[in-house]
C-alpha atoms as an extended CHARMM CRD file, in Angstrom:
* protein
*
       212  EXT
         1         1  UNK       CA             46.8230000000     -108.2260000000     -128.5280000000  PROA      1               0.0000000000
         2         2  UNK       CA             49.4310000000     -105.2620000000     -129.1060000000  PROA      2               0.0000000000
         3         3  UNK       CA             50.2040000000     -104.9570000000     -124.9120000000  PROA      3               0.0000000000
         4         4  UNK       CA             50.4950000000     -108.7960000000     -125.2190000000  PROA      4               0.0000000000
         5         5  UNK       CA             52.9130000000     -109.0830000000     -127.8080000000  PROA      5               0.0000000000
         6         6  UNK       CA             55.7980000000     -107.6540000000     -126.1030000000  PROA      6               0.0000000000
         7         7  UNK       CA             54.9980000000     -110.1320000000     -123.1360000000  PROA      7               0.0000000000
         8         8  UNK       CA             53.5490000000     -113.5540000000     -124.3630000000  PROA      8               0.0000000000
         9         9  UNK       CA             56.2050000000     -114.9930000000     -126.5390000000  PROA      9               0.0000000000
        10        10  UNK       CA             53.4630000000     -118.0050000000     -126.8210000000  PROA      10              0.0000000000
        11        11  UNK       CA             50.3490000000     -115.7690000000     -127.5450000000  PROA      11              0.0000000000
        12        12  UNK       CA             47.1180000000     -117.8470000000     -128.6110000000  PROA      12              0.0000000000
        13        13  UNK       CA             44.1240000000     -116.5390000000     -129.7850000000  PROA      13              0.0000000000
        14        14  UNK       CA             40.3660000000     -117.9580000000     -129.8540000000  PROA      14              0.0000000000
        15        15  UNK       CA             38.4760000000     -115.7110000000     -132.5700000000  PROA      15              0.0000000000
        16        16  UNK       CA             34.5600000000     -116.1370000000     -133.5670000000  PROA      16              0.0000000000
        17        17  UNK       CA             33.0630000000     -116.2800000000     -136.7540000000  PROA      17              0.0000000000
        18        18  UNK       CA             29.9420000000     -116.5160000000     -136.8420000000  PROA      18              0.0000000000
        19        19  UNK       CA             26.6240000000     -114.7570000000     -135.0260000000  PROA      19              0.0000000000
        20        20  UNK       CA             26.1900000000     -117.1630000000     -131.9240000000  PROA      20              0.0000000000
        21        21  UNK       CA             22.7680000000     -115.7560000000     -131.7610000000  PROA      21              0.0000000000
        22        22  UNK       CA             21.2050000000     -116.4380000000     -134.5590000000  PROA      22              0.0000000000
        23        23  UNK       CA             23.3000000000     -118.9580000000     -137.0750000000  PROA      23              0.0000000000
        24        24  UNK       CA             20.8040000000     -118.8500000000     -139.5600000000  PROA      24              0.0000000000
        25        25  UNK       CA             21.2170000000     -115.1200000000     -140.3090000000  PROA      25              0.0000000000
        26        26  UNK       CA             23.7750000000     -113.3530000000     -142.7820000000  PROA      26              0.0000000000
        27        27  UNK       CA             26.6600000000     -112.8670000000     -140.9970000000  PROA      27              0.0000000000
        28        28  UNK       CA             28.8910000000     -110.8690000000     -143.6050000000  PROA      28              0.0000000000
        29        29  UNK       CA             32.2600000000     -111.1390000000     -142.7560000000  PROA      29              0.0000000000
        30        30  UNK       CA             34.1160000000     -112.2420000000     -145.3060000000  PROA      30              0.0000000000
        31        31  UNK       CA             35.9700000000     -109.0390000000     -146.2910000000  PROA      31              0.0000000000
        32        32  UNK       CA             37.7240000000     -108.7610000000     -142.6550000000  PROA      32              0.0000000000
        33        33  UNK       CA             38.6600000000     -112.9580000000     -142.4600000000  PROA      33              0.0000000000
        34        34  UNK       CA             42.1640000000     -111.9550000000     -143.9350000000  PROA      34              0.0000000000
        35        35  UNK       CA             42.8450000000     -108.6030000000     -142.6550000000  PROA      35              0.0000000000
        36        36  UNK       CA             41.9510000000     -110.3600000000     -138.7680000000  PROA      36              0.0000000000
        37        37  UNK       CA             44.4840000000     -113.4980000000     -139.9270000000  PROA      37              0.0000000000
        38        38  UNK       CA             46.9910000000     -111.2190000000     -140.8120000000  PROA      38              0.0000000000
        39        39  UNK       CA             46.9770000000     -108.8460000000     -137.9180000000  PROA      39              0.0000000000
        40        40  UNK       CA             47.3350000000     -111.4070000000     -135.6850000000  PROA      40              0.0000000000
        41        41  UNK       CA             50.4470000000     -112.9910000000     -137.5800000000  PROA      41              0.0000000000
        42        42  UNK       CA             52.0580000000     -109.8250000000     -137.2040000000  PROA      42              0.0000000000
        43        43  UNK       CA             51.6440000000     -109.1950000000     -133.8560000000  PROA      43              0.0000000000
        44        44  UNK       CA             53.1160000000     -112.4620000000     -133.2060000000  PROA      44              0.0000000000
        45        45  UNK       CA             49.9060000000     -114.7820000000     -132.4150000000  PROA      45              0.0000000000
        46        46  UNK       CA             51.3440000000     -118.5110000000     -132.4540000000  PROA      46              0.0000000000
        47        47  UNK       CA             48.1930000000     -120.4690000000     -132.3160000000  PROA      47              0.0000000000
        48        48  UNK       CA             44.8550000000     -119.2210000000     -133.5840000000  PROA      48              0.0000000000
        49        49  UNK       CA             41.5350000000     -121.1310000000     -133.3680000000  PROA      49              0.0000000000
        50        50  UNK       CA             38.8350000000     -119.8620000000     -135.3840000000  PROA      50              0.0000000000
        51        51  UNK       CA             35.1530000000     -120.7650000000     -133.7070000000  PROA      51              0.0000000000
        52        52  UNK       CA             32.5100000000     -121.0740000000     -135.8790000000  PROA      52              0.0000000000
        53        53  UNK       CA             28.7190000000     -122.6510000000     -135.7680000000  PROA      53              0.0000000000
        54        54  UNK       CA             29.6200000000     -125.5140000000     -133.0850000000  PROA      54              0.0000000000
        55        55  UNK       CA             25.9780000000     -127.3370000000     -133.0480000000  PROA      55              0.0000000000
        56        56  UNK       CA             25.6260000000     -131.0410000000     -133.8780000000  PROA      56              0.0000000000
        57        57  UNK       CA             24.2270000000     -130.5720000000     -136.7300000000  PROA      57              0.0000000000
        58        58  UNK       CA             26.2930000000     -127.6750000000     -138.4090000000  PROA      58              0.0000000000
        59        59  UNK       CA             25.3390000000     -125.6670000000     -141.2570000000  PROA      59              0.0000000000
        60        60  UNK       CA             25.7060000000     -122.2380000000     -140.1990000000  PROA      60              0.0000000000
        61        61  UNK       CA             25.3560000000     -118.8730000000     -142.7930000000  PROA      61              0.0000000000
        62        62  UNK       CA             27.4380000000     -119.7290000000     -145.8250000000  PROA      62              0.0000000000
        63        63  UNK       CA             29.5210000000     -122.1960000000     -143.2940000000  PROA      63              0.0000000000
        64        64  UNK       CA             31.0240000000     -124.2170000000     -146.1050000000  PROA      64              0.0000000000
        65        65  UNK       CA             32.9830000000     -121.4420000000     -147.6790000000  PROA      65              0.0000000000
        66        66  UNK       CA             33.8480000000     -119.6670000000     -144.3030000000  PROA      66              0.0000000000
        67        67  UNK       CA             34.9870000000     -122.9250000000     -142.9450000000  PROA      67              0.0000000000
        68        68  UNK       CA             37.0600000000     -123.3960000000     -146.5370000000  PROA      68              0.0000000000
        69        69  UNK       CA             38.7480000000     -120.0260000000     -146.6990000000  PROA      69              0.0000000000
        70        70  UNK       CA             39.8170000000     -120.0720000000     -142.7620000000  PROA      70              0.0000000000
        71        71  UNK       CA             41.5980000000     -122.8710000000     -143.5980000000  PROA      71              0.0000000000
        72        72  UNK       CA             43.4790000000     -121.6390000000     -146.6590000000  PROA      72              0.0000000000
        73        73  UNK       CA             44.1180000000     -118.3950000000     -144.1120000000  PROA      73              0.0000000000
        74        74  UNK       CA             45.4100000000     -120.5860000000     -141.2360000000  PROA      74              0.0000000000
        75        75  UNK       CA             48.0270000000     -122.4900000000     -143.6100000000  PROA      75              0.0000000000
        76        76  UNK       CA             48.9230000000     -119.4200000000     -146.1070000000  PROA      76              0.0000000000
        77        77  UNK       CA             47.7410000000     -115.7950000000     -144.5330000000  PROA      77              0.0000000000
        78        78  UNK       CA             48.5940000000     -114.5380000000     -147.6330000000  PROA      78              0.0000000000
        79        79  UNK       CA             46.5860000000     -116.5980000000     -149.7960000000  PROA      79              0.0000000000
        80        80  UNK       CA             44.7880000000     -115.1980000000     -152.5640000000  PROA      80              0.0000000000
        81        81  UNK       CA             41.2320000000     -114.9200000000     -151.0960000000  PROA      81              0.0000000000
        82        82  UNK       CA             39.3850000000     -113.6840000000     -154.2930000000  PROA      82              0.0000000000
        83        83  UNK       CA             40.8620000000     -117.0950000000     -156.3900000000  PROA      83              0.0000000000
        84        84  UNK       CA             40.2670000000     -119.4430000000     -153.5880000000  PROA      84              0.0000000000
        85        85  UNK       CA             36.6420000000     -117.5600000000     -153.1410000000  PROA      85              0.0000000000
        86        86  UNK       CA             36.3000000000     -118.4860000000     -156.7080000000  PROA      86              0.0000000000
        87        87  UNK       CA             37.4480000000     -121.9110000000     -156.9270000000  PROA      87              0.0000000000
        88        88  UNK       CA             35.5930000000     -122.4470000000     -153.9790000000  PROA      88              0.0000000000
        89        89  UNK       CA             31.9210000000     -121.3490000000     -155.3550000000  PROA      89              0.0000000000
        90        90  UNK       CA             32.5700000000     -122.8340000000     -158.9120000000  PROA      90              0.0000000000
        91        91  UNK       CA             33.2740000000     -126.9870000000     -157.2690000000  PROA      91              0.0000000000
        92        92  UNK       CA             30.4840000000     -126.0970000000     -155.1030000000  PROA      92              0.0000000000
        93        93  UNK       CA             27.8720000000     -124.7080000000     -156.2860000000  PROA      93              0.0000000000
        94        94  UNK       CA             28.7700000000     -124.8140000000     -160.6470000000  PROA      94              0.0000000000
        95        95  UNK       CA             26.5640000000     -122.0380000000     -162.1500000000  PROA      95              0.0000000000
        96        96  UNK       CA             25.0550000000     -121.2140000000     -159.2420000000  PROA      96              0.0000000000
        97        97  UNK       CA             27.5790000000     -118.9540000000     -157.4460000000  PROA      97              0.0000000000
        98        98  UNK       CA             26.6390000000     -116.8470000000     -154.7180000000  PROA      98              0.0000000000
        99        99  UNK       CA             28.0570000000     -113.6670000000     -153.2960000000  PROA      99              0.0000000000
       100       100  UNK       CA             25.2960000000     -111.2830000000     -152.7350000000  PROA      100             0.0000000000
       101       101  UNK       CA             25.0040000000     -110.5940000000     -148.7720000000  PROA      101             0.0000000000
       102       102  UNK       CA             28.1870000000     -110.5380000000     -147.9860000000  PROA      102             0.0000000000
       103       103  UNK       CA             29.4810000000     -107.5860000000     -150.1810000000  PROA      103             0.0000000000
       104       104  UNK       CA             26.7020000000     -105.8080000000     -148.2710000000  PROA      104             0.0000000000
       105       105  UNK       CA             28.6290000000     -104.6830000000     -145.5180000000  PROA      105             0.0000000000
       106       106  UNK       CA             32.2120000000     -103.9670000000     -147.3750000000  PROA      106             0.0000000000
       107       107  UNK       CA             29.8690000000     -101.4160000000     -149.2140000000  PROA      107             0.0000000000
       108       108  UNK       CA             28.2070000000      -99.7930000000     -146.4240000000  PROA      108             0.0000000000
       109       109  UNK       CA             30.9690000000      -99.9320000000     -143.5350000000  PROA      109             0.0000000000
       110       110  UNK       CA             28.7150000000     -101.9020000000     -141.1080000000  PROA      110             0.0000000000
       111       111  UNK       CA             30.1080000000     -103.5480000000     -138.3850000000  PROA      111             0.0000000000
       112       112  UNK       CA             28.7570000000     -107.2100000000     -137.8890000000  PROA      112             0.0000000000
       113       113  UNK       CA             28.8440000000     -108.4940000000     -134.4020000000  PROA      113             0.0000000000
       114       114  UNK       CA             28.8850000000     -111.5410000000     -133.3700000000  PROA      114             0.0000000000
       115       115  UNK       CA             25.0110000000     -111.8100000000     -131.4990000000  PROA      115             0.0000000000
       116       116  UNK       CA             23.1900000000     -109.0790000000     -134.2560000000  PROA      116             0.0000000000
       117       117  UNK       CA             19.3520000000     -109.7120000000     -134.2100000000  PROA      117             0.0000000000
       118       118  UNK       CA             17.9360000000     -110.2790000000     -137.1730000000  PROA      118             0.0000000000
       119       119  UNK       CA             16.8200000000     -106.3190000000     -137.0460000000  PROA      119             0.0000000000
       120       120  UNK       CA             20.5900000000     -105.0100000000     -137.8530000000  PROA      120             0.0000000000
       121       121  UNK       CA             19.9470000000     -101.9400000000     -140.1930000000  PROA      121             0.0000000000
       122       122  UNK       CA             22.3870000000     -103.8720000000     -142.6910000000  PROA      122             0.0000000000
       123       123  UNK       CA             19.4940000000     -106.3730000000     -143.6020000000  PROA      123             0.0000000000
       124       124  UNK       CA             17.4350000000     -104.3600000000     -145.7020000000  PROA      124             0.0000000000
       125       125  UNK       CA             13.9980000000     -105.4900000000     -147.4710000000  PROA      125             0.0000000000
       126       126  UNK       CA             15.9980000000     -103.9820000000     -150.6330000000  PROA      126             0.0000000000
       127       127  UNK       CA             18.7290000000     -106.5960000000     -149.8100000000  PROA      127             0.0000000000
       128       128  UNK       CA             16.8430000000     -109.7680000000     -148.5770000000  PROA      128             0.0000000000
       129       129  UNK       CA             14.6710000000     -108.6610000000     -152.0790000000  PROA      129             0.0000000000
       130       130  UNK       CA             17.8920000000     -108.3210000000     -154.2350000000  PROA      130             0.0000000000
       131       131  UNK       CA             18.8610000000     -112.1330000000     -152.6750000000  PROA      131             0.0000000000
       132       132  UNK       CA             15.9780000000     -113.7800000000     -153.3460000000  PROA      132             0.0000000000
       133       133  UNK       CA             16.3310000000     -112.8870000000     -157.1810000000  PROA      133             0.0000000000
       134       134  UNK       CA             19.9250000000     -114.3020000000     -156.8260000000  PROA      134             0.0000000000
       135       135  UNK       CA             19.1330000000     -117.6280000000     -155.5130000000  PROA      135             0.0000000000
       136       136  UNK       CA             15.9030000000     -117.8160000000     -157.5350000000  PROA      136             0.0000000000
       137       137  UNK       CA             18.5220000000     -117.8010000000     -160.3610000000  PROA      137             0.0000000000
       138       138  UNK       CA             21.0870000000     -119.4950000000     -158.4680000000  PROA      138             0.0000000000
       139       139  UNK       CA             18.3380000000     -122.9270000000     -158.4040000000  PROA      139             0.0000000000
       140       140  UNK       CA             17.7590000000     -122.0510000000     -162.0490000000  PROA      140             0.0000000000
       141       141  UNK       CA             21.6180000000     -122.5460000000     -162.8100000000  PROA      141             0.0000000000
       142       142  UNK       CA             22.0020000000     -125.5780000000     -160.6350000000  PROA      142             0.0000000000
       143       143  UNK       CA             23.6570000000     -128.2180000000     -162.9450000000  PROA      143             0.0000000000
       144       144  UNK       CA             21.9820000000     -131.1590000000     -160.3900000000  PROA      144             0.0000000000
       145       145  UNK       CA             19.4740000000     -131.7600000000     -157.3360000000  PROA      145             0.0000000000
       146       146  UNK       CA             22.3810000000     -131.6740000000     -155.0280000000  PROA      146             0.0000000000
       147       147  UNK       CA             23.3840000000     -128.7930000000     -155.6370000000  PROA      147             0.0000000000
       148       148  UNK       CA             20.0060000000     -127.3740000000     -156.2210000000  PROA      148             0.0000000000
       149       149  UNK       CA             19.7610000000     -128.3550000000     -152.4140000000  PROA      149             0.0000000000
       150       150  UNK       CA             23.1400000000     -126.7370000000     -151.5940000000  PROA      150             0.0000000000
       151       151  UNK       CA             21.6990000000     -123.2120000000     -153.2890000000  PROA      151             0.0000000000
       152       152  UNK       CA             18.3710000000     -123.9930000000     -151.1670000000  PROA      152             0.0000000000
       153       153  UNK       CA             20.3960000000     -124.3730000000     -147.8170000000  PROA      153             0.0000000000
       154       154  UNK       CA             22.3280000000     -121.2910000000     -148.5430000000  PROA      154             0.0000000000
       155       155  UNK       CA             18.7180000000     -119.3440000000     -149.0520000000  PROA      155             0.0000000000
       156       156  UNK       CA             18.0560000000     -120.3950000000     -145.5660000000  PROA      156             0.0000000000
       157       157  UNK       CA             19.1570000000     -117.3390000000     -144.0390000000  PROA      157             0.0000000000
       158       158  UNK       CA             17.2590000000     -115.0590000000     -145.6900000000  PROA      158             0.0000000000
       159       159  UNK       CA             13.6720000000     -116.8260000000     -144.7110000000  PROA      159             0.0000000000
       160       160  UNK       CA             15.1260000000     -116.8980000000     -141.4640000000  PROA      160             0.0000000000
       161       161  UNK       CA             15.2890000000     -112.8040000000     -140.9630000000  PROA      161             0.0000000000
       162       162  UNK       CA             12.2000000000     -112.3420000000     -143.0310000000  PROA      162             0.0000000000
       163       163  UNK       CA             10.3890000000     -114.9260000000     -140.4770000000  PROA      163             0.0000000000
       164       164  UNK       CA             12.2230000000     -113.5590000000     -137.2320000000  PROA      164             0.0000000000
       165       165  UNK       CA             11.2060000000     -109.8330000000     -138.2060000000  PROA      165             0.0000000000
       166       166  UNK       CA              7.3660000000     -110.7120000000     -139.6060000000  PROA      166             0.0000000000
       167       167  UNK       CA              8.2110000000     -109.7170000000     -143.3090000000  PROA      167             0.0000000000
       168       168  UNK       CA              5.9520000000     -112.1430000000     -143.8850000000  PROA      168             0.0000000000
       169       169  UNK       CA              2.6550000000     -113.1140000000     -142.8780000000  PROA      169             0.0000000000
       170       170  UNK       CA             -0.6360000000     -115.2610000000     -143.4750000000  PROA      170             0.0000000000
       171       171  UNK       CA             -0.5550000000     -118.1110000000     -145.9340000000  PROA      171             0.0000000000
       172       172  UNK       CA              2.8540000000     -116.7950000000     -146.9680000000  PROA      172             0.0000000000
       173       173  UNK       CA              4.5470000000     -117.0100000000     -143.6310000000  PROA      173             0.0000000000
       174       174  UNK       CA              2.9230000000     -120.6280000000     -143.2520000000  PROA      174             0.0000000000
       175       175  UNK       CA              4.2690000000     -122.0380000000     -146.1820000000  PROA      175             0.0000000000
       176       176  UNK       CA              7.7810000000     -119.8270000000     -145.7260000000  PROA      176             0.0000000000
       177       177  UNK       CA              8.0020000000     -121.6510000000     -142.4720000000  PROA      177             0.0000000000
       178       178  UNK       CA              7.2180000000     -124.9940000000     -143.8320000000  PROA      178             0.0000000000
       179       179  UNK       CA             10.1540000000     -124.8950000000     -146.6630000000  PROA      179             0.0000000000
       180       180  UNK       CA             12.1990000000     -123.4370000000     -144.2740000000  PROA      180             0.0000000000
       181       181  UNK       CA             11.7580000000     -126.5060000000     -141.2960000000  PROA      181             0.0000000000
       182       182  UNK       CA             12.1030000000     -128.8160000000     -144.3720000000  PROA      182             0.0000000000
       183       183  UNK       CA             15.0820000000     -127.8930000000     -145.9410000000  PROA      183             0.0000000000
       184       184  UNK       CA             16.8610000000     -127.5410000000     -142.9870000000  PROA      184             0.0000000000
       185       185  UNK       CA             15.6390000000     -130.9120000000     -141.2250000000  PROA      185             0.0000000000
       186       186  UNK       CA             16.7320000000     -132.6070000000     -144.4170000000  PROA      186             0.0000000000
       187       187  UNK       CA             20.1870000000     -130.6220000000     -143.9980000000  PROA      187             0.0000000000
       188       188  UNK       CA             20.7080000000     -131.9350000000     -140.6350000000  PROA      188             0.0000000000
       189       189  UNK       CA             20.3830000000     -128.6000000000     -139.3590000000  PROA      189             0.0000000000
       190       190  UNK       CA             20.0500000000     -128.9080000000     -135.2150000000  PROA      190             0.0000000000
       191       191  UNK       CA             20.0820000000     -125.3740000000     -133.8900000000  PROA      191             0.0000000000
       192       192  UNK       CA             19.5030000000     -121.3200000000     -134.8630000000  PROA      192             0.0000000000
       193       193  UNK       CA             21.4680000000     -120.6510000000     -132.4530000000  PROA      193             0.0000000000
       194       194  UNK       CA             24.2380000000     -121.5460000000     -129.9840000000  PROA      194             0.0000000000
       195       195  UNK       CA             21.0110000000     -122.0280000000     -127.5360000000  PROA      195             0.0000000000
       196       196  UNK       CA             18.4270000000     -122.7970000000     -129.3460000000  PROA      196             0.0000000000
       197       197  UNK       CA             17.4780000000     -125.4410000000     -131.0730000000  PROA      197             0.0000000000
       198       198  UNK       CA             15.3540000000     -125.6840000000     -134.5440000000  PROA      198             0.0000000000
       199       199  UNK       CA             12.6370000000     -127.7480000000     -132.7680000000  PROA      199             0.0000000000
       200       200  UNK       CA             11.8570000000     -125.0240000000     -130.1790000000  PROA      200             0.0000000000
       201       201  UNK       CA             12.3210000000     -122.3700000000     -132.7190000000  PROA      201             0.0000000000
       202       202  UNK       CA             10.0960000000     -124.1120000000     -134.6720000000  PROA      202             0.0000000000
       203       203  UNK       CA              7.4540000000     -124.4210000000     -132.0460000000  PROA      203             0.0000000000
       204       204  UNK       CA              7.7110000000     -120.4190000000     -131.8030000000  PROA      204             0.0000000000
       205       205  UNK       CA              7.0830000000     -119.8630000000     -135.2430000000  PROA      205             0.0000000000
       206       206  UNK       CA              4.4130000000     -122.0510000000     -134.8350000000  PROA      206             0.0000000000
       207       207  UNK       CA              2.8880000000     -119.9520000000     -132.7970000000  PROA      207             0.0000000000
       208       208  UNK       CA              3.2010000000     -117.1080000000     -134.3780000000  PROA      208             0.0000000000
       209       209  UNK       CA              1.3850000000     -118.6790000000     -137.3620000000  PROA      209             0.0000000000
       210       210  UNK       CA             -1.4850000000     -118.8430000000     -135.1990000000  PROA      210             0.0000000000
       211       211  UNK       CA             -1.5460000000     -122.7300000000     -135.8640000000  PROA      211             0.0000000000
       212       212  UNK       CA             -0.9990000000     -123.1740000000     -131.7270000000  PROA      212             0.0000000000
């Protein structure tokens, strides 16, 4: 971008933001969406397009606030990130806020790219333990069903990495998977990842169950 500036007085830029490999896993990059706005505003980027989860279905990690604070970036790269974070969680989810994973990363200084397996060392059993505490109190808080069902969707990711890494298994796995293929069906969730779809993944997990 810097050798391009002095060249390109019509510099566009397509960024990602999002793990094309496997949507449903934390992809913690809310502490850099400003700083990467802003750097490319000063370096004289003219049009930028921000890529997220791109399936039919949608409902990527979290998608609902990325997709909200990219677009208070795109019109104001100065906006106030923290409020807008706030006012953001509050309409959506009331009580049931959510910030866990993603402050992960800005505490540890780990890099998330954009086609991590669900092994990166930043998704620790201390962390996917720590989150399923939070959203166990997150559905406790939830002031309706519907947003019960938002809090569930937003759990999704952290079944997925416990299934994709066998943190669980037996009875527990089967019954992990099931909730998991249910919530997300009813969420209109179509893929895991830019690939795959949730039927085929599905049909692995299956397997791995032992039930084919």
């Amino acid at each position: 971008v810097q050798a391009w500036q002095p060249v390109a007085p019509l510099l566009y830029v397509w960024d990602y933001t999002t793990n094309f490999g496997q949507y449903q896993q934390p992809f913690p990059n809310f502490n850099v969406l400003q700083a990467n706005v802003r750097f490319y505003v000063d370096h004289g980027v003219k049009g930028l397009f921000e890529q997220g989860n791109y399936s039919s279905g949608g409902r990527g990690e979290m998608e609902p606030l990325r997709a909200y604070l990219l677009a208070k970036l795109l019109w104001n790269p100065q906006a106030d990130v923290e409020r807008h974070t706030d006012e953001f969680l509050n309409a959506y989810y009331g009580r049931a806020a959510i910030a866990l994973v993603h402050k992960q990363v800005q505490t540890e200084g780990v890099h998330a790219r954009i086609f991590d397996r669900p092994t990166a060392k930043y998704l620790t059993d201390d962390l996917l333990d720590k989150a399923e505490k939070l959203f166990d109190e997150a559905e406790q808080l939830a002031d309706n069903p519907d947003i019960r069902f938002r809090v569930q969707t937003a759990r999704l990711p952290i079944w997925y990495v416990k299934l994709a890494t066998n943190r669980v298994s037996g009875d527990d796995r089967t019954d992990m998977r099931d909730r998991f293929l249910t919530i997300a069906r009813e969420a209109g969730i179509s893929h895991v990842s830019e690939a795959r779809s949730l039927d085929v993944w599905a049909n692995a997990a299956d397997t791995q169950t032992g039930q084919k």
